[in-house]
TORSERO-809899 format. One line per field, with one value per residue (C-alpha): x, y, z; residue number from 1. Coordinates in steps of 0.2 Angstrom, whole numbers. Example, Ala and Ser with C-alpha at 12.3 -4.5 7.8 and 13.67 -1.06 7.14 Angstrom:
BEGIN
c1 c(62  68)
c2 c(-22  -5)
c3 c(39  36)
k c(1  2)
% end
This chain:
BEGIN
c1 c(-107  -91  -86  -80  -74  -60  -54  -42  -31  -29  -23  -10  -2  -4  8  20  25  31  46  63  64  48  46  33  30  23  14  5  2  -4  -15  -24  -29  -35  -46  -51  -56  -65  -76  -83  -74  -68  -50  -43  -29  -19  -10  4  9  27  36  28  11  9  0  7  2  10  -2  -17  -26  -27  -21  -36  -38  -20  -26  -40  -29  -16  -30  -37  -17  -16  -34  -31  -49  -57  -63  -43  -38  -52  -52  -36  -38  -52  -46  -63  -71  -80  -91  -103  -115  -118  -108  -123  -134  -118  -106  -105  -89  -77  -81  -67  -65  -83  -87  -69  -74  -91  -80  -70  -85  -86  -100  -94  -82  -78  -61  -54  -41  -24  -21  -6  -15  -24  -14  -15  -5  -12  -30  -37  -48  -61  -70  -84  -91  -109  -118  -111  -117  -107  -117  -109  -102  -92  -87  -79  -71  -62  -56  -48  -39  -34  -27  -20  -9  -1  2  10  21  26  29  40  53  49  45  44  47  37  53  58  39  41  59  49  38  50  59  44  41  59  54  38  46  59  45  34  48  53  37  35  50  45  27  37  48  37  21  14  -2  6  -3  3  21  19  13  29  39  32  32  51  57  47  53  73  70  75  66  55  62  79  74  65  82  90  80  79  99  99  107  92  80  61  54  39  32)
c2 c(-157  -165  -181  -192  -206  -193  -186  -201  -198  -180  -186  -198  -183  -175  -189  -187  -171  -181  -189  -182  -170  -162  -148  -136  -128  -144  -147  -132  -137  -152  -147  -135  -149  -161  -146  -143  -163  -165  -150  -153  -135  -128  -122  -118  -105  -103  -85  -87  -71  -65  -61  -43  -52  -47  -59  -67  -82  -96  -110  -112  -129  -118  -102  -96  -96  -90  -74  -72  -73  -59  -48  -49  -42  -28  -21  -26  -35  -50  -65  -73  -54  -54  -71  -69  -52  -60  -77  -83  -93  -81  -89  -81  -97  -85  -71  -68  -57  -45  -41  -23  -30  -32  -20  -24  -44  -46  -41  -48  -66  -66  -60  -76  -86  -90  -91  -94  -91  -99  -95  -104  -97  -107  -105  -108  -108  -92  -85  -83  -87  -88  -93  -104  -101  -110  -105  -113  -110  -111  -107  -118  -118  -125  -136  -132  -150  -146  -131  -139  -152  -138  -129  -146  -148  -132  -133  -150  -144  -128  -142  -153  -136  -133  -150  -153  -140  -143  -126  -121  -102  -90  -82  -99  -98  -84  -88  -104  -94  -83  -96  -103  -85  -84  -103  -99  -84  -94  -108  -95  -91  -108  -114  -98  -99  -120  -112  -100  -111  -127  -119  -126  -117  -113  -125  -139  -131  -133  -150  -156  -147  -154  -173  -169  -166  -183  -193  -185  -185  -168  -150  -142  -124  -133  -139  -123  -112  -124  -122  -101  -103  -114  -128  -140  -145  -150  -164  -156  -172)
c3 c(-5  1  -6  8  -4  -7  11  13  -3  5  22  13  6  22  29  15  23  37  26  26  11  12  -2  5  -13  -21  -5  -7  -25  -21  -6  -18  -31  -16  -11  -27  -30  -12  -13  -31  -34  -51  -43  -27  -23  -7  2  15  26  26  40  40  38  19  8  -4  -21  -15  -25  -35  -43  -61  -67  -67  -48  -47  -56  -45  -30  -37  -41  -25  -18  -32  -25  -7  -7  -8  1  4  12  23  29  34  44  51  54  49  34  23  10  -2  -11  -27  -33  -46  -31  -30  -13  -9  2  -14  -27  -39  -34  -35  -53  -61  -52  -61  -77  -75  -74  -55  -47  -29  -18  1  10  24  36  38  57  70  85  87  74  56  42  27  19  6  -6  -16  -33  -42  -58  -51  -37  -22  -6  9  22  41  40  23  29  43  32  21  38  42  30  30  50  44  32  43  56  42  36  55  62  45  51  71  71  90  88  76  69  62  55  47  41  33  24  18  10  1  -5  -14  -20  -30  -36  -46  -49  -58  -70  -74  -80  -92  -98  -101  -107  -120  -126  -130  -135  -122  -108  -92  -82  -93  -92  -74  -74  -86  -72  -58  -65  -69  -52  -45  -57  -56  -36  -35  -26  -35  -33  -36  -53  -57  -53  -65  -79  -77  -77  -93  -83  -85  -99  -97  -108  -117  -124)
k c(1  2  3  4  5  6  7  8  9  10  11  12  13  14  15  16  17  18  19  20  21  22  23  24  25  26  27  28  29  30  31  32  33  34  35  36  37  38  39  40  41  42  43  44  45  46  47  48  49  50  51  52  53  54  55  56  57  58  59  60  61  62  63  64  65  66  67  68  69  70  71  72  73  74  75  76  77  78  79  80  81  82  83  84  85  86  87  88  89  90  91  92  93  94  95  96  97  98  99  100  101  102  103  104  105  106  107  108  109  110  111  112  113  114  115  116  117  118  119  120  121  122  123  124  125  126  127  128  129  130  131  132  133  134  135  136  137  138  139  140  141  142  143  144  145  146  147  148  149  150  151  152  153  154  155  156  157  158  159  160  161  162  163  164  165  166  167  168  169  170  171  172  173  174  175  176  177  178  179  180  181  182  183  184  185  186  187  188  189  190  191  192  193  194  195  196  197  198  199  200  201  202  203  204  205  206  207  208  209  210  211  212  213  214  215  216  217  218  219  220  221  222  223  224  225  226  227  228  229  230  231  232  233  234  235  236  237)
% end
């Protein structure tokens, strides 16, 4: 069931977006974890098309759901890919009764210990361009209200991405989404290099990075190029 009490943090960082130096990869971040805390889920983790309407990782609450999301891309199944070539939410209560749709995704999810799954498409008018998806570690059902609330947020946030860049053309879209590709890429070393170098889990490693570029005021994927370049050092501690 979704917990109103928390809907109104999650609109706040919505409105964030609004403020001159919007950084779209911490968004992202940040719009997982919301999810993840209004719908009582274990993670969340969140696919944005490129311009040739590939998938692609772009965020996840844990790294668990950030491995979910990458299996789902190297078998080409799941319930992220098909929301997204369907444009509708796909949600499956208990992964324990089996799904003959995903015959790779379905059994490594239950490996991982998730129990359900529920993808929401992230929609620009009537066209697509990305999904999010939500994993529990027990059976979770989704009333027709929640799921309404999910897909909110979930049109909310594209809206907040678009109207950030006053995107009026798809091809500044795409060029947008691009850009947050190359972003994560460079994110994704920096916090295992962090990780490696400090002992430290990845997620933790992210989090140090994260809270480094809000408290230095500085972009996340800027930060993140200067640690891979050795320009920059994280505290660990």
């Amino acid at each position: 069931m979704i917990s109103a009490q928390r809907l109104s943090r999650v609109f706040v960082e919505v409105a964030d977006t609004l403020v001159a130096d919007f950084d779209l990869i911490d968004f992202l971040h940040k719009l997982a974890e919301h999810t993840a805390a209004v719908s009582d889920a274990a993670s969340v983790g969140l696919m944005l098309a490129d311009e040739d309407g590939q998938l692609h990782y772009m965020a996840a609450s844990t790294e668990s759901a950030k491995h979910l999301e990458l299996f789902q891309l190297q078998h080409a199944e799941g319930p992220c890919l098909e929301c997204y070539r369907t444009g509708r939410p796909v949600t499956v209560a208990d992964l324990s009764e089996g799904d003959a749709r995903w015959p790779a995704f379905t059994p490594r999810a239950y490996e991982a210990g998730v129990r359900s799954v529920h993808a929401f498409p992230m929609r620009l008018r009537d066209r697509v361009i990305g999904a999010l998806n939500v994993f529990d570690e027990d059976p979770m059902p989704f009333r027709p209200e929640d799921v309404k609330i999910v897909q909110a947020l979930a049109d909310v946030a594209t809206i907040a991405i678009i109207q950030e860049r006053a995107i009026s053309r798809a091809e500044t879209l795409t060029e947008q989404l691009q850009g947050a590709l190359n972003s994560r890429i460079v994110i994704e070393q920096a916090k295992g290099m962090i990780a490696q170098r400090s002992g430290l889990d990845v997620d933790t490693a992210f989090e140090r990075l994260r809270a480094h570029a809000r408290s230095n005021q500085v972009r996340l994927a800027d930060l993140a190029r200067a640690v891979v370049s050795g320009s920059a050092d994280i505290p660990t501690s």
